[in-house]
N, C-alpha and C positions, 0 to 999 in steps of 0.2 A: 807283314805290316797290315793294319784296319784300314781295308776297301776307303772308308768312309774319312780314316786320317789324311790317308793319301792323296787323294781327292782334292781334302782345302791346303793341305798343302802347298799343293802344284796351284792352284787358283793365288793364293797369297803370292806365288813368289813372280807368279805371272802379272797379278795387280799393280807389285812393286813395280816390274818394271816399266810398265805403262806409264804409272804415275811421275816417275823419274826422267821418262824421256829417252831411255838407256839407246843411243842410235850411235856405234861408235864410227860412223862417217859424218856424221851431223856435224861435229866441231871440231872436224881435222882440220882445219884451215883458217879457224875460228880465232884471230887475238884478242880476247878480250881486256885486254894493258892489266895495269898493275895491279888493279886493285878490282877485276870483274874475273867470272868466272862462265864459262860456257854451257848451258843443258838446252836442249832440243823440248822447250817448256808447252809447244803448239803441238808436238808431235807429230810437225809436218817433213820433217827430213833436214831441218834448216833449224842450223844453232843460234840461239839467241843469250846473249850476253847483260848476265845478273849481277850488279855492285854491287859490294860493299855496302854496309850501312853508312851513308856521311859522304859518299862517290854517288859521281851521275857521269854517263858518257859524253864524251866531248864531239868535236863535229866530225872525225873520224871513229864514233862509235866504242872508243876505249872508254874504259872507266879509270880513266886517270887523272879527273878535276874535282876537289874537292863541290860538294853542294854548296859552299859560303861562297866560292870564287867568282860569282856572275855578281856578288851583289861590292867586291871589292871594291873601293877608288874615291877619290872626288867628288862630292856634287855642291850644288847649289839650292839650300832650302829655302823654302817658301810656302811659310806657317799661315792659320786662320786660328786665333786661339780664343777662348772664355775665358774671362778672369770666375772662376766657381766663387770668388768671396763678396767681389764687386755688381758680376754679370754685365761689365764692360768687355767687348771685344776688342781684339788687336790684330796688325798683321806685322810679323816679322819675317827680315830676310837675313841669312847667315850661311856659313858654309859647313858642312859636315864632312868627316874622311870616314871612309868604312874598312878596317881591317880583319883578318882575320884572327882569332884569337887561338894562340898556342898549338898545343896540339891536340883538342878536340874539337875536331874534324866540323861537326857542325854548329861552332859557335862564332860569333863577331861580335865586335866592339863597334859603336858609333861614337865617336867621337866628335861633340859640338852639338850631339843633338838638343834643342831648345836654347843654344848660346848661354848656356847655364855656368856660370864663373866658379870652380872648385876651390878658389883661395883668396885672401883679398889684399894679395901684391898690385903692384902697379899693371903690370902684365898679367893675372893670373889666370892659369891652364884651364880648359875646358873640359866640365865631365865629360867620363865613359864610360856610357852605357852599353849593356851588356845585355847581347840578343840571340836566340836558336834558329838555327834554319831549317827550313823542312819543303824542298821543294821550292817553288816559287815563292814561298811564305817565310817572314823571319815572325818572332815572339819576342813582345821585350819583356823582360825578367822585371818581376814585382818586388823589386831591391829599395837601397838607401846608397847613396851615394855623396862624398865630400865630407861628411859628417865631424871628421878628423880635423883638417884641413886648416878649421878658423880658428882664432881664438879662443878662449872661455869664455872673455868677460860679451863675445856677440849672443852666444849662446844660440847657436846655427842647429837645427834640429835634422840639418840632412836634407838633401832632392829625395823625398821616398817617391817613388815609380810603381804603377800598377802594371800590371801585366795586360798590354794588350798586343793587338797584331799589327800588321803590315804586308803589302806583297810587290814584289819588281815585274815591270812590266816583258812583255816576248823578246823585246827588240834588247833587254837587259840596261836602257838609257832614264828608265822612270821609277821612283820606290813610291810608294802613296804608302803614311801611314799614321796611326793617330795613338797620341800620346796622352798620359794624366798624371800629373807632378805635384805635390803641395809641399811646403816647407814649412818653419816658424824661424824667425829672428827677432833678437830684442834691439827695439829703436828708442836710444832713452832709457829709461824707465819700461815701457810698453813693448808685450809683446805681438809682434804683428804677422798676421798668418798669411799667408799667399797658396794660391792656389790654381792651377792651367788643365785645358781642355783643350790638346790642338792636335787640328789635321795639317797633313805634313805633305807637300808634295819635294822627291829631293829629287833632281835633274842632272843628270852625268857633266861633269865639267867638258 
């Protein structure tokens, strides 16, 4: 064999290993739960455990909780909003539930966010809006929402939603996040447009 193949051979396979962490006492011991995977990533002798995309470790260090799950539950919102048509301000208070949606891993639903009425029964359901998670941070989706819902003769143009952020606080009991909504409906004869700018503090039941 060429001196010189040989050579980078042996270097490449040596690289690998380095780069991989290859230390097969490192994660003898190691559970990284269901959904985590063990490599020795410091290459100091000690396994450290790598999720999943959409998993984060829970307080015994498994990757076994979804990334939506700290932001799951109850709360209590408490809005500051812009009327964008008027430039009159308002403050609302209302409840939201956060669930997780289906089964990809890192999506959820707000349900109630900005107390927005989907239908116009006597009781009618509250949108659900639809958000990504990423770490302490969720993303609400620049969608239309209800649109269906009303009548013809209202002529409901839909809650459209811009895409903006949000994040939950350490202690996992605070969300801060801020939203932008406009819609159209006919009142009468007259089409009338509405439009919101609101920071959102939502507070764990």
């Amino acid at each position: 064999m060429n001196k010189r193949i040989g050579i980078l051979a042996f270097t490449a396979v040596a690289g690998m290993f380095a780069l991989t962490g290859c230390n097969p006492e490192a994660c003898k011991d190691v559970d990284c739960g269901t959904y985590g995977s063990c490599l020795d990533v410091d290459l100091d002798g000690t396994g450290d455990c790598i999720c999943e995309t959409g998993y984060e470790q829970n307080a015994d260090g498994k990757c076994n909780d979804r990334v939506t799950a700290k932001f799951v539950g109850s709360y209590n919102a408490v809005e500051q909003c812009t009327n964008t048509v008027t430039g009159g301000t308002f403050t609302f208070n209302y409840t939201v539930d956060i669930e997780q949606s289906g089964p990809v891993v890192s999506r959820i639903i707000l349900e109630g966010l900005g107390d927005l009425a989907c239908d116009n029964s006597a009781s009618p359901a509250k949108a659900e809006i639809n958000a990504t998670v990423a770490g302490s941070s969720l993303s609400i989706d620049a969608a239309n929402y209800c649109k269906d819902n009303f009548p013809a003769n209202i002529q409901f143009s839909g809650y459209q939603f811009q895409q903006t952020n949000g994040t939950i606080s350490a202690d996992r009991n605070t969300i801060t996040l801020n939203y932008k909504v406009t819609w159209t409906e006919l009142d009468g004869s007259t089409t009338v447009n509405y439009g919101y700018d609101c920071n959102v503090t939502l507070t764990r039941k």
